[in-house]
Each structure stands twice: as C-alpha cells, then as structure tokens.
N, C-alpha and C positions, 0 to 999 in steps of 0.2 A: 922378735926375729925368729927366736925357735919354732914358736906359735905359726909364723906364714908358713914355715917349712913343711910342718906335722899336718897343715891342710893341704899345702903342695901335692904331697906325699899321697895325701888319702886321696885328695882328685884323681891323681895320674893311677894310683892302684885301681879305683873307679870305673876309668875310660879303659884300661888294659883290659880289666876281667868284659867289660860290654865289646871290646873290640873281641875276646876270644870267642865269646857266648855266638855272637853273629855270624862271626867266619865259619863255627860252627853249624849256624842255625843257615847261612847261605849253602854250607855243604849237604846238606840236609836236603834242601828245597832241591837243589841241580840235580840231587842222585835222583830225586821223585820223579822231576821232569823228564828224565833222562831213561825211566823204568816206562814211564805212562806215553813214551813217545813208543815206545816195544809192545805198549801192553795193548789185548787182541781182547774182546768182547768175547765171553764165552757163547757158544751157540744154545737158541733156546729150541728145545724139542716141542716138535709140532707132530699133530697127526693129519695128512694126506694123502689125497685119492684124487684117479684121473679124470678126466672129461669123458663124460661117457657119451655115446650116442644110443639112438633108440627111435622106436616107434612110438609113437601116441595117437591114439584115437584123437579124432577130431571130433569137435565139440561147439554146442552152439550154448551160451549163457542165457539164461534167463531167471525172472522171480516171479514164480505163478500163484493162485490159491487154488484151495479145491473144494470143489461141490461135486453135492450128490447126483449122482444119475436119475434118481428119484427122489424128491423131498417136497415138502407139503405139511402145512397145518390144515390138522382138520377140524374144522368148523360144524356146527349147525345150521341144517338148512332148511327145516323149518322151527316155530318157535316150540318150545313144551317143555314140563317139567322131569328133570330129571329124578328115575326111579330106579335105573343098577348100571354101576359101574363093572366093565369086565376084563378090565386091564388091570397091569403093574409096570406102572413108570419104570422107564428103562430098559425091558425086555424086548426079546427078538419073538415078532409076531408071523404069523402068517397071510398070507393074503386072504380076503373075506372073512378076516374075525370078527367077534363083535367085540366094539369095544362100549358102548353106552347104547341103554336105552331110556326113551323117551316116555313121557304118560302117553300110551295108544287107547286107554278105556273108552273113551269117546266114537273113537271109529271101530273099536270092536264091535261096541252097542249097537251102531246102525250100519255094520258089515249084513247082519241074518237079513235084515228087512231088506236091503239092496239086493239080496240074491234072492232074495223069495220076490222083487219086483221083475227081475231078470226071468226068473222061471213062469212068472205072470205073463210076462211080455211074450215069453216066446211062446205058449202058449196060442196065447192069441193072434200071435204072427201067422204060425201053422195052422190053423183054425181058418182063418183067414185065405190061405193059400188052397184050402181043398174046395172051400166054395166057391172061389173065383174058377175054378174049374168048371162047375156045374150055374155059373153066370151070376149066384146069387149076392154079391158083394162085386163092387168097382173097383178096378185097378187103384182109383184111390184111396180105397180104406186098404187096402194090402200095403200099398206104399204106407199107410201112416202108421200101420202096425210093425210093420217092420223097423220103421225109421225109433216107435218108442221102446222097441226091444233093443236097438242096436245103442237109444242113451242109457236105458237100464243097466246095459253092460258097461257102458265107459263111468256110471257112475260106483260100478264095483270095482273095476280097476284102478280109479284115480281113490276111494279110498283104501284099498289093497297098498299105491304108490306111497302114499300117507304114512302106513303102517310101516311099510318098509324102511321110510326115510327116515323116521324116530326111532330106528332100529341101523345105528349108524355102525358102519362097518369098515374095516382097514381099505383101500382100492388098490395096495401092493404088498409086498414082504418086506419087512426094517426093522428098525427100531425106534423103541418108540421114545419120547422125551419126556419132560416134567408134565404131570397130571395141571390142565387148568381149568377144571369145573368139582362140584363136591353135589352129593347126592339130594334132593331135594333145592337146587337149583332152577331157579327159570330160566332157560337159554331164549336167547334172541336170533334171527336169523343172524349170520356170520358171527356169533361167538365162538373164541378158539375154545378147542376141546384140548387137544394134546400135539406135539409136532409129531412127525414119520421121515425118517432118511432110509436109505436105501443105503448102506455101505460098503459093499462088495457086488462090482467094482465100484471106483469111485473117477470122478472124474478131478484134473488138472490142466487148470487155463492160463494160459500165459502168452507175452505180447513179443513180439522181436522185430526188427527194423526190417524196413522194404528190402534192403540190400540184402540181405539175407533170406529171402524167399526162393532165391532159386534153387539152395540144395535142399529145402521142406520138401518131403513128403508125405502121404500118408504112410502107416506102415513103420517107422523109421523109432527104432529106441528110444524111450524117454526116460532118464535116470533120475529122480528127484528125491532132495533131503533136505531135513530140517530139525532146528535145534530140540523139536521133542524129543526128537527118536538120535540121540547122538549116535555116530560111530555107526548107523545104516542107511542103506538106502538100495528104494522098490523102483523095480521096473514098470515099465509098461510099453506101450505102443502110441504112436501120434493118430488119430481118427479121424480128425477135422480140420483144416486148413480153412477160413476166412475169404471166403471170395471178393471181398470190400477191407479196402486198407484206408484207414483211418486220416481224415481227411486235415485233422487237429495234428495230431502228431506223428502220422507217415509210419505205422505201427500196422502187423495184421496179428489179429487173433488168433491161437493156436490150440485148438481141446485135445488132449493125449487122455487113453485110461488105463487106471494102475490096478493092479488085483488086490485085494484089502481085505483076505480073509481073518485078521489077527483084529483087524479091525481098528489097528493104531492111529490109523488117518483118519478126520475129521473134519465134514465142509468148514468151509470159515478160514482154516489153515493156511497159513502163509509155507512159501519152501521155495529152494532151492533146484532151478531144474537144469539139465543139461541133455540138450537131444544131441544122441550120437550118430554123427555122420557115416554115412560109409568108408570112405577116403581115410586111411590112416596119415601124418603127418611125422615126417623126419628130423628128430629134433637133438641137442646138444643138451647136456641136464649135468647142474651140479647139485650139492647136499644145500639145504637152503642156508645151514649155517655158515658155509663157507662166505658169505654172500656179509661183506662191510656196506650196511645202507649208511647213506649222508644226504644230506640236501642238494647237494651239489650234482653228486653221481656217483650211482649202484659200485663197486669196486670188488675185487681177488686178488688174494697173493695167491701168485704161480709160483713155484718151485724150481729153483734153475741152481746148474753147478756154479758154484763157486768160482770165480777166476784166480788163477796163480796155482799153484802145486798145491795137493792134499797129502794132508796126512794119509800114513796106511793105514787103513779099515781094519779095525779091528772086532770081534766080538764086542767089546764094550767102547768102541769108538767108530761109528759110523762114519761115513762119509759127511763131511759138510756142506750145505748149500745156501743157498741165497733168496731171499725173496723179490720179487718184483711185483708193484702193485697195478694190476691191471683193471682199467675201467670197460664196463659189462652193460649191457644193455637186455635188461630180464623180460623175460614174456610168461606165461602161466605156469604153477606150481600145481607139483601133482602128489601127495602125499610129503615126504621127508625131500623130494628134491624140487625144484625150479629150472624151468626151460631157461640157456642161456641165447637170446637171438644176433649177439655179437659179441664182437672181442676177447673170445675165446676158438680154442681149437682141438678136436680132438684128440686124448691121449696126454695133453698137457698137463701137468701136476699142479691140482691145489691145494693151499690149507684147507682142513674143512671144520675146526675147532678155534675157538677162543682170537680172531681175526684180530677184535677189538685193541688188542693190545700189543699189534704186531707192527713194526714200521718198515717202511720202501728200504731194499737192500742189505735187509738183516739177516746174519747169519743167523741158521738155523738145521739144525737135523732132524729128518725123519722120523716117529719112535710111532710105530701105530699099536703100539702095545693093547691101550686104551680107546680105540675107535670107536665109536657106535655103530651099531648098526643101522643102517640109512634102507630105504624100503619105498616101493612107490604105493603099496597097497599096505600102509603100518594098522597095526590090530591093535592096538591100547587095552591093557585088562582090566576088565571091570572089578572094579574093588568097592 
C-alpha cells in the first residue's frame, strides 16, 4: 500500500513539473508570436539611378568581311628556270619591283641577230624606196621589203616581250606574302610565285535586307569591329551600293572603304559593322545591370515611397522606400546601358546593382555610396 502511494506520488510530481515546463514553454511561444506580428524587415540598401533619356545615333547592323582593293597572286607567265629571287616575304613593295627573274640567255643570244636582221631589212627597204623613184624596181619589190622589215622588227619586240616577261614584276604597291618558288626552279605557265594585297585602304562588304535600302547611301559612315582589334573600331565611308538585290535571299550588297594605315585589317576578316544614319533616334536608357533577365520577361525594380508614415531622415537613417517590379521591353545596348522601348518612364528610379536578389515590394533604402560608374562610350584599361 505504501508502495502505490510513493508511485502516486512520483507520477503526480511528474505531470506538475511537465505541466509547469509547458505553461512555460506556451508563454514563450505567445510572446514570439506576438513580437514577430510587430516585427518590420529591415530595409536593404540598394544603389539607384533614373531613366535617363537621350539621343542615339541610328544605326544599321550588319556582319561583313574585307578584301583588298587590290590583291592578286602572282604567277608565271611564261615557262623558265628560276635564276634570282628579289623579294622578302612579307615586306611592303613598290609598284614595278622586281621580284623574280627568269633564265632570259636564250633570247638574249638571238636578241643581236634580230636587230642586226631589223637593220638589214631596213636597209633594203630604203634602198628600195630611191629606186622606185628612178622606176628601177616594182611597187612590188618595195612592198615586199618593207613588209620583211616591218617582221624583222616584230621579231625584236616579241623577243624584247620575252625578256621582259621572265623579268616579272609587282603591277601595284602592297605587301607581299609567303615566298612560293625557290631559286633553280622550273616554273610552269600559271605557277604561284608569291601573293600581293594592297592594304590601305581596304575594303568591307557586307549584306542587309531590302527593307533597309531606302536610307543606304553612298557617302554614309561605316563603323566596323572585330574581336582582333578589342576595344576599337575604324571608320570609313559606304562607296558602293548593289544595284541587284539577291534573288535567293532579298539581300543587296554593300562595299564601304576603311583607311588601314596601321595595317591591323586583313582581307579574309570577318567584323562587325554598323552604318550610321543620319537621323538621330530618341530613346529611354537604363544601366544594363539594373536589367532582371528571365524567360519569361525582361524586368526592374523601380524605386517608389513607401506607404504609411516615415521615419525622420536622418544622417544615418534615410528615408525608406519600396520596390516594384516592373516588366520592360529592351531594344539595343550601347556601352554600360540598354535602350528601354517600354514600361518604363522617364526620371523614374531604378535599382541598378545586384537585382538578382531583390523581391516585388521590398523595403529598401537608397545608399549610392558605392555606384559604378555607368558610361555609353566605357574605355576598359589595357592591362
């Protein structure tokens, strides 16, 4: 009997101390609930800037390459053995250099006797001519002297032509390419000797759709770049406009030419081109990073007051505001910003840092402590 009582005992002291513990552990929880239904999100600082407006040059896209204004392999045109080379692969030549010559001994040998037939012929051409005067020789024998005098001479100048031709020479000013013949050589008619470009100026050709022919002109800036040359890009002028638009794919040809005295451009070249309109365009621009991409659709948080009463501003307590996420409709990016072509307005505040991690109707304060500098023409340093 003692025995049930002393377990009575210890139950009931059991359930009292769990019943305290819990009353406790409920008073606990209420006060939490009751702090976290008061408790207010601290505001996170953002850095923001307005809708700017602006001017942009209008612009026609394209992807061109470029060739030379002059280029050319030069060949052999007739056959013979190669006895001096007077080039150096890769150097800038003059026009009428020489750059190979041919074995000429051959026609040098029967050059003297050709002109000593020439000197025969005429000769007796003249000879010829005083007697016909005085009746003693026929209008035909003058004609037939003259006729062997006049092939005496064409056989001097077609070997003269000879000579000259295995004495090959540049036909403009360039530069020249990889050597491809070596000394002691037989060339063949059309054997490559060496390449020749002409690279200043140089030309760029490029394709753009019919709709876009009517503000082509000649004359009209062409600005082209490419990932050789990062961080620049050469002007030039459009020269040629396509009178035939492409029957295949409704495209006309465009030649522009860019001045290339550094010599960085090189036919073959692929680039980047942009011909600039006259007509400037009126446009909205924000910093590209303010700018939340998704699949869905382009977005910004704009910057709007807070509802209900604010705090007072203080030095270390700015004003508080609020976010709204606004869906954007983007069109061309020009340096550090991006045209906005809707759902924005100007002067309106957006974030323009770290978006990613900002949600619809969050408090948030101003702090541009740490801005970047944003730039439509940004210069990156070469390091």
């Amino acid at each position: 009997m003692i025995m049930k009582k002393r377990v009575f005992v210890a139950i009931l002291g059991v359930l009292i101390v769990a019943g305290v513990l819990g009353g406790v552990k409920a008073l606990q929880i209420n006060k939490m609930i009751a702090q976290s239904a008061h408790f207010k999100q601290p505001s996170e600082p953002v850095t923001a800037t307005q809708v700017a407006s602006d001017s942009w040059e209008t612009r026609l896209i394209a992807v061109g390459s470029l060739s030379a204004v002059q280029g050319v392999t030069v060949t052999a045109e007739l056959p013979g053995k190669v006895v001096e080379i007077a080039f150096e692969p890769g150097t800038q030549i003059a026009a009428g250099a020489l750059l190979l010559r041919q074995d000429t001994s051959s026609e040098l040998a029967l050059l003297p006797g050709a002109e000593a037939a020439v000197a025969l012929a005429q000769s007796i051409h003249e000879r010829a001519r005083r007697l016909l005067i005085d009746e003693a020789v026929s209008q035909a024998e003058v004609d037939a002297a003259q006729a062997r005098y006049l092939q005496a001479l064409a056989d001097v100048e077609n070997l003269r032509a000879t000579i000259a031709k295995k004495n090959i020479r540049t036909p403009f000013a360039g530069r020249l390419g990889i050597r491809q013949v070596n000394l002691g050589q037989m060339l063949e008619t059309g054997n490559e000797i060496v390449t020749l470009q002409s690279l200043d100026p140089i030309y760029v050709d490029f394709l753009v759709p019919q709709q876009q022919l009517l503000p082509l002109q000649p004359g009209l800036v062409v600005r082209i770049t490419t990932d050789a040359l990062p961080g620049k890009a050469l002007e030039g002028k459009i020269t040629t406009i396509s009178p035939v638009v492409d029957e295949a794919t409704r495209n006309i040809r465009v030649q522009g030419l860019i001045r290339n005295p550094e010599e960085w451009l090189r036919p073959g070249m692929y680039v980047d081109v942009a011909v600039i309109l006259p007509q400037p365009k009126a446009v909205l621009m924000v910093p590209i990073t303010a700018v939340l991409y998704a699949p869905y659709s382009d977005s910004v948080f704009v910057v709007e007051d807070a509802p209900g009463e604010q705090p007072p501003a203080g030095e270390g307590h700015p004003p508080a505001r609020q976010l709204r996420q606004q869906f954007v409709h983007l069109g061309e990016k020009r340096g550090d910003f991006i045209e906005v072509l809707s759902g924005l307005q100007a002067g309106e505040t957006v974030v323009t840092t770290g978006v990613f991690k900002l949600r619809n109707k969050q408090a948030v304060v101003v702090d541009n402590t740490l801005q970047p500098e944003f730039k439509l023409r940004p210069e990156p340093e070469d390091r």
